[in-house]
C-alpha positions in Angstrom: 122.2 67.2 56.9 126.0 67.7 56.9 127.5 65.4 54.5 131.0 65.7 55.9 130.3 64.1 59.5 126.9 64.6 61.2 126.7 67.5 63.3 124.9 67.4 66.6 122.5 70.1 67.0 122.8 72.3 70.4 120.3 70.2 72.3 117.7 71.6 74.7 119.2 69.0 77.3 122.7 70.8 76.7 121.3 74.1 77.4 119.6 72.7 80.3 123.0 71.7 81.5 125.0 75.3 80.7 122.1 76.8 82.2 122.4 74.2 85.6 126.1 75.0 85.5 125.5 79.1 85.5 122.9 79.0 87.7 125.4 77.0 90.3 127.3 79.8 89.7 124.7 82.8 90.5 123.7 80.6 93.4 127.2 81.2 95.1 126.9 84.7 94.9 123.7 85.2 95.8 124.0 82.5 98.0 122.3 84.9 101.5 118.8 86.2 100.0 118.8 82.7 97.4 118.4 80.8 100.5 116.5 82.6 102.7 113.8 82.9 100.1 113.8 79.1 99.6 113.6 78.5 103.1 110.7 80.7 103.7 108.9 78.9 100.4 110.1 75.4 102.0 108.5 76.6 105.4 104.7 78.0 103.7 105.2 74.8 101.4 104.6 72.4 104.5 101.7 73.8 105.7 99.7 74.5 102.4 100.9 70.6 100.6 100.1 68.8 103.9 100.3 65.1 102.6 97.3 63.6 101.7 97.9 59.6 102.7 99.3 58.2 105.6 103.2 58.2 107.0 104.0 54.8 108.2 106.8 53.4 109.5 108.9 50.9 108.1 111.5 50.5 110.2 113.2 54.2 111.2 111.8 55.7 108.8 108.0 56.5 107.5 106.3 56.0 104.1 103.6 58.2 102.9 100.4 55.8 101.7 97.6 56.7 100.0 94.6 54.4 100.4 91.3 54.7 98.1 88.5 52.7 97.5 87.5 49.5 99.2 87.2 45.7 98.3 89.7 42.8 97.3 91.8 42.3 95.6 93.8 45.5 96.3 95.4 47.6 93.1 99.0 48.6 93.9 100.5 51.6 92.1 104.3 51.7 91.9 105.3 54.8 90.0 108.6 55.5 87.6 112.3 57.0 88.7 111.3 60.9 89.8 107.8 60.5 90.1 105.7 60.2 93.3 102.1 59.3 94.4 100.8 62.7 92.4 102.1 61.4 89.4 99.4 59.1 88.9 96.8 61.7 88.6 93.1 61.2 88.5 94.3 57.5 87.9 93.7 56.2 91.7 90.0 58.0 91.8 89.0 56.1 88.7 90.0 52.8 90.1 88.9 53.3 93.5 85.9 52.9 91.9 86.3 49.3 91.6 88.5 48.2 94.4 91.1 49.1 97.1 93.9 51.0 95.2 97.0 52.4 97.2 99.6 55.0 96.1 102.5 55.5 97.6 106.0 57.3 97.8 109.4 55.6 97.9 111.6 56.8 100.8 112.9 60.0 100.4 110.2 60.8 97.4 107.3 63.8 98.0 106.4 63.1 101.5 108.5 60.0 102.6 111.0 60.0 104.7 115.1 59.6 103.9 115.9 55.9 103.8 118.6 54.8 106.1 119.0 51.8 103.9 120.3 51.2 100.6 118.2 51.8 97.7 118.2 48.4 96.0 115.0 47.0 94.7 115.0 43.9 97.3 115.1 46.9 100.1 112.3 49.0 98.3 110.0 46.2 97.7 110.1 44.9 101.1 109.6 48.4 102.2 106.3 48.8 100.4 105.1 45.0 101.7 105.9 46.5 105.6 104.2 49.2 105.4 100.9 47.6 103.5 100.6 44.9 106.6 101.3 47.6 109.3 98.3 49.5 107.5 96.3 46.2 107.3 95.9 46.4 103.3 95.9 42.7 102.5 96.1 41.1 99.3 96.1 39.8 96.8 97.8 42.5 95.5 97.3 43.8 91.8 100.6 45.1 91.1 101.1 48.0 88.4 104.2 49.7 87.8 105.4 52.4 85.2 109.0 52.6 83.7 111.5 51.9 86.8 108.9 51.1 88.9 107.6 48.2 86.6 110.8 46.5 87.5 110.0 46.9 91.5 106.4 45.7 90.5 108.0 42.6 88.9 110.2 42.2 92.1 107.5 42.6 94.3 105.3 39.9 92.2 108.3 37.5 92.3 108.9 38.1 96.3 105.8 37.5 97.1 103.9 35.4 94.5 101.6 33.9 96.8 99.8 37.3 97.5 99.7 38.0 94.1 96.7 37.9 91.9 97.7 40.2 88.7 100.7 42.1 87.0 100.4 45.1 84.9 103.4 47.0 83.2 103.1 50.5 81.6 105.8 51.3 79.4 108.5 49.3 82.3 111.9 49.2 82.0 113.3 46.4 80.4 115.4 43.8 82.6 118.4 43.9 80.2 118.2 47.5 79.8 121.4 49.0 80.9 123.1 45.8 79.8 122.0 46.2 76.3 122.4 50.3 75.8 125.3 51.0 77.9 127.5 50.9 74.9 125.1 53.1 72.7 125.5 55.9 75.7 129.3 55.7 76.2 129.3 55.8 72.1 127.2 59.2 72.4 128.7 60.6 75.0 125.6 60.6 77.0 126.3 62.6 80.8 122.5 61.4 82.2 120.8 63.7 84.3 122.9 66.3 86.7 124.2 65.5 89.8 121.9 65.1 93.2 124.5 67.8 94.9 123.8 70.3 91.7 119.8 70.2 91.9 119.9 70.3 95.6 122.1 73.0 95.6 119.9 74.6 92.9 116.2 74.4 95.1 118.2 75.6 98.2 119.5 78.7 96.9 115.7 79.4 95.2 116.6 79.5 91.7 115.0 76.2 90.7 111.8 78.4 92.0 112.7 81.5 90.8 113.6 79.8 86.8 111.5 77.2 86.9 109.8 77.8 83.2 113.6 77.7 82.1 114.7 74.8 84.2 112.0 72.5 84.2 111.0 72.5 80.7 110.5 69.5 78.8 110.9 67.7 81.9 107.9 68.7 84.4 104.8 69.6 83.0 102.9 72.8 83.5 100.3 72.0 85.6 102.8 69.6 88.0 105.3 72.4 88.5 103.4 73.8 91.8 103.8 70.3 93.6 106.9 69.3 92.2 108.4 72.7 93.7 106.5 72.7 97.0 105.9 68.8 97.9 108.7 67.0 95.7 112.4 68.6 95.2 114.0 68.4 98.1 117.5 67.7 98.7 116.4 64.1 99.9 114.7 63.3 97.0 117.8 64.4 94.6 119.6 61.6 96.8 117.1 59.0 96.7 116.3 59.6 93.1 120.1 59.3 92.0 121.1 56.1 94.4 118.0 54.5 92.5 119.6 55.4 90.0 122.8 53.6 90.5 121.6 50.5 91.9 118.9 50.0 89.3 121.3 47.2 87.4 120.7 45.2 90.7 117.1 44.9 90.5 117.5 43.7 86.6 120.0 41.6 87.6 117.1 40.2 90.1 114.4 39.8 87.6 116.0 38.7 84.3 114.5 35.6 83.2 111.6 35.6 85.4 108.9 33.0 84.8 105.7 33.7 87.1 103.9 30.7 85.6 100.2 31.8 84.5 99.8 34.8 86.8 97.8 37.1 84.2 100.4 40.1 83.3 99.5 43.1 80.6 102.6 45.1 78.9 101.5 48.5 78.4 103.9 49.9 75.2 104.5 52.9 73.9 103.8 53.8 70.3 105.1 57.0 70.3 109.2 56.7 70.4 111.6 59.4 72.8 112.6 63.0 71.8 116.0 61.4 72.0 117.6 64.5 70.4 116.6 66.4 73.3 118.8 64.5 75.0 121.9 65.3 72.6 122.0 62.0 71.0 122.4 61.2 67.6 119.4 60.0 64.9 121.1 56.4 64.7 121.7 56.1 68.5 118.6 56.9 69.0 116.7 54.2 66.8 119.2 51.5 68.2 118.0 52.9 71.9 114.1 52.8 70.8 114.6 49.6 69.0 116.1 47.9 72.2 112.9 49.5 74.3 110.5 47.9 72.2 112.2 44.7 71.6 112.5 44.7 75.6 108.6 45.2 75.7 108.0 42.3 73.8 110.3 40.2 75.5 108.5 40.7 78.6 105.5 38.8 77.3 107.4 35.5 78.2 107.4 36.8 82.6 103.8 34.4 82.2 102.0 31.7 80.2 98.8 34.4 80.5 100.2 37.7 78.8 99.6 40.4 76.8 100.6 43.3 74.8 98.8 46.4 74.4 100.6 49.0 72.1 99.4 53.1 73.4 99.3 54.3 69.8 99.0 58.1 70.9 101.2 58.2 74.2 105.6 58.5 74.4 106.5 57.2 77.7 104.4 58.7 80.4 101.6 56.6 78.7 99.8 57.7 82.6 99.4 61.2 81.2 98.8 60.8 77.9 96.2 57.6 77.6 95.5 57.6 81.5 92.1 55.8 80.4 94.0 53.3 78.6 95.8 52.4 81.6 92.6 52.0 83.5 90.8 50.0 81.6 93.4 47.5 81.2 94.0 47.1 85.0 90.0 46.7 85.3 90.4 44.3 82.5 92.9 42.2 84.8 90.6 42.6 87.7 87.0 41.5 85.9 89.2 38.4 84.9 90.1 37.5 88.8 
């Protein structure tokens, strides 16, 4: 360690920027063949990734649904910022065991359609509650939501109490979040993830394809790669992603302090803290930004009289990869208790 100021070391998020900025670059001039290519991909991508659910309309525009299982109450997954309906896994089969449990994509997410209204969480809840009547999938509604999405699961649970039986948060995102770090990230200088109009200009001119083991590392898995290059980046879900994004203050701003009486609610935690280096900031802004995570955990216990928290000892944040069977079982646990 540098004892005459701390260094910061050339994170892998930083390369992944240069490397975003010279790509850019490449793409103009090979702008003809770059897009051509992707455009034939995009074409083949349609028909082999047909989507698996439902497209139903909300009001100009359709959401893709996925509906397993059968029975009451009705298990509703609402997944994190950037992740879609696939992100859940082998999570929906498990549970469809036990009841009716519906997936879904936001508008402008995998295979939704573009929104034509804003993306605040009052619009996206209601969204999801349109399209589960014009289906017929009635409640009461066990709502589950990872990272962003917890806070739209909270939402949902507040907007509609009354159809509500159950609440269960996986690693959410606190309601005073960007209250309570934006400080730490002006502090460390942090730039957050590129701009929508870089990445789109990056899948339409084919190098996101053509690089993907460079430009997707550390941030899609592997084995997700194929769907999220042929189902999920596309220039509308860049957009959709990043107004989320913008407007996600709002939806804390519409949930902080909530009191849903003794509606039964489980806090999933993670035990394993963020690679914050990765994202070039410092060892003290990190522990200060992990610090206000979990403390924001714990202060979620007080949304109901009936709460709980369960720590995921062997899982960082996408506790639905890493202890999928943990998430399971405490959503069945909520359900045997109906």
């Amino acid at each position: 360690m540098d004892t005459g100021g701390k260094r910061k070391k050339k994170s892998k998020w930083k390369k992944l920027k240069y490397g975003l900025l010279i790509a850019a670059a490449v793409a103009v001039l090979a702008i003809g063949p770059g897009f051509a290519y992707e455009a034939v991909a995009s074409r083949q991508a349609a028909n082999n990734y047909p989507p698996p659910g439902t497209l139903v309309d909300v009001g100009g525009y359709k959401l893709h649904l996925v509906k397993a299982g059968s029975g009451s109450p009705t298990i509703v997954l609402e997944a994190g910022s950037g992740e879609t309906s696939l992100s859940w896994r082998d999570i929906p089969e498990e549970l469809a065991r036990h009841a009716t449990v519906v997936s879904y994509d936001r508008a402008g997410y995998a295979w939704s359609e573009e929104a034509s209204r804003e993306r605040t969480g009052e619009n996206i809840v209601g969204e999801l509650y349109t399209a589960l009547k014009q289906e017929g999938i009635e409640g009461p509604y066990l709502m589950v939501g990872h990272s962003l999405g917890g806070m739209y699961a909270r939402l949902f649970a507040e907007t509609y109490r009354d159809e509500v039986m159950g609440l269960v948060l996986v690693d959410a995102r606190p309601e005073n979040d960007d209250r309570d770090t934006r400080e730490i990230l002006k502090e460390e200088n942090f730039a957050g993830n590129p701009p929508a109009s870089i990445l789109k200009l990056l899948k339409q001119s084919g190098l996101l394809r053509l690089f993907q083991d460079f430009l997707l590392e550390g941030l899609v898995a592997k084995e997700d790669r194929g769907q999220f290059l042929n189902v999920i980046a596309t220039p509308e879900y860049f957009e959709a992603k990043e107004k989320e994004a913008e407007l996600a203050y709002s939806t804390e701003d519409a949930i902080r302090g909530q009191r849903l009486g003794s509606l039964p609610v489980r806090i999933i935690a993670r035990g394993l803290p963020q690679d914050y280096a990765q994202a070039g900031i410092s060892e003290a802004g990190g522990r200060k930004l992990e610090e206000i995570w979990q403390s924001g955990q714990r202060q979620m216990l007080e949304i109901s009289t009936d709460s709980e928290l369960i720590v995921a000892e062997q899982s960082g944040h996408m506790v639905i990869h890493d202890q999928p069977e943990l998430v399971v079982e405490t959503i069945l646990d909520v359900l045997r208790k109906n």
